[in-house]
N, C-alpha and C positions, 0 to 999 in steps of 0.2 A: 112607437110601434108596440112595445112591452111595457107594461108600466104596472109599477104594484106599488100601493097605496094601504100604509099601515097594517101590511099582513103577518098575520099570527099564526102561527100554528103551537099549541100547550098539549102534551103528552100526560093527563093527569098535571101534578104537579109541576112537571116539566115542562120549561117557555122554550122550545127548540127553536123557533122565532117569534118574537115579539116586538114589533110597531117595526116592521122594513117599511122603507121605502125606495125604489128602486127606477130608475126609469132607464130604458135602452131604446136610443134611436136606429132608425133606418141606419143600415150599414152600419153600426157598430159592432167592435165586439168588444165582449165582455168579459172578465174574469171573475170568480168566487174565490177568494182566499181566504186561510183562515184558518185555527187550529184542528182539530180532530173533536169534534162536538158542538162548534161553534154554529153550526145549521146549514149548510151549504147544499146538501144533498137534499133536506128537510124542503128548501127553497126550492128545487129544482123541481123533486115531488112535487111542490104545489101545484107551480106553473104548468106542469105537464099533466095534473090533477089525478096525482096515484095517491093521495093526500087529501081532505075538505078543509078551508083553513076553518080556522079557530074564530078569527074576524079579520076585517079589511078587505078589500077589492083587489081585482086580475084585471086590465083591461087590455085585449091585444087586439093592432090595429084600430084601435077608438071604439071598442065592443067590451063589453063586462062578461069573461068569461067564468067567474068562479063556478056557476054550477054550468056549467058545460061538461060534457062527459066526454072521458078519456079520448075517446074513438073520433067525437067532433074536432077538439083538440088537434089530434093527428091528423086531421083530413086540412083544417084551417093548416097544418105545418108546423105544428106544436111535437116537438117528439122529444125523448132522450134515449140517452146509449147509456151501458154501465158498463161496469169499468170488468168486469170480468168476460171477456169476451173468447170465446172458442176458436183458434184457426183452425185452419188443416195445414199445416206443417208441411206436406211434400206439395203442395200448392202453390203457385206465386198470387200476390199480391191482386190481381186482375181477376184468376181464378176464383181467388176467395169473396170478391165483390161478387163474381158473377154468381156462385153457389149461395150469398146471403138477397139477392134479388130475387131468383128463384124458385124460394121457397116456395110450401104451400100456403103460407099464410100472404103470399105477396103475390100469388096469381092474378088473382083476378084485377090487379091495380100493379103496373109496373114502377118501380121507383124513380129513381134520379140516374144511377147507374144504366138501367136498363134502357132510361127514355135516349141517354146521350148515345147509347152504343146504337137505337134509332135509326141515329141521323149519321152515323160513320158504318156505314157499310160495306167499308175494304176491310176495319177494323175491327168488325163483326163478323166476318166469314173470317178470319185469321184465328179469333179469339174460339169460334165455335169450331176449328178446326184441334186447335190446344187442349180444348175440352174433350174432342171425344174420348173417352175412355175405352 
């Protein structure tokens, strides 16, 4: 499904990765471990292509994505999170899903949260009940 094949990324003189190789199947999951500099996020960046590598290939799903651009990426299901993330605090958990689907940048394309609230419609008129403000 994901497969990287000899990828580099060099910062100048900096090899923040050099020659991964990496494959993740259907249904797996995956872990990146590893000190603080050792390239994990460097890696992540690639795949999700906020990064151009240095050399080597991205294939996902049996397609070569290295120059695919971020936005394709996302749409094939390519995405990351970072680790600084904003709640709202007087909000539960449910809330805060429903305020990050939302947005305005996620109008016009509903996400994963939004598609499932969908198809539960008790669960939906409960939740938009929660919400009114």
């Amino acid at each position: 499904m994901l497969e990287l094949k000899q990828v580099s990324r060099h910062f100048g003189g900096v090899r923040a990765v050099d020659g991964l190789d990496l494959c993740v199947k259907q249904g797996e999951i995956v872990g990146l471990i590893g000190p603080n500099g050792s390239g994990k996020s460097t890696t992540v960046n690639l795949v999700a292509g906020l990064f151009p590598l240095t050399s080597g290939e991205i294939q996902f799903q049996g397609k070569n994505i290295k120059t695919l651009p971020t936005h394709l990426r996302l749409q094939s299901g390519i995405a990351r999170t970072f680790q600084n993330i904003r709640l709202f605090g007087q909000l539960t958990v449910w809330q805060n899903l429903w305020v990050a689907q939302n947005s305005p940048e996620d109008r016009a394309k509903r996400g994963f949260f939004a598609r499932w609230l969908g198809g539960q419609s008790r669960v939906r008129e409960e939740l938009a009940q929660l919400l009114e403000f």
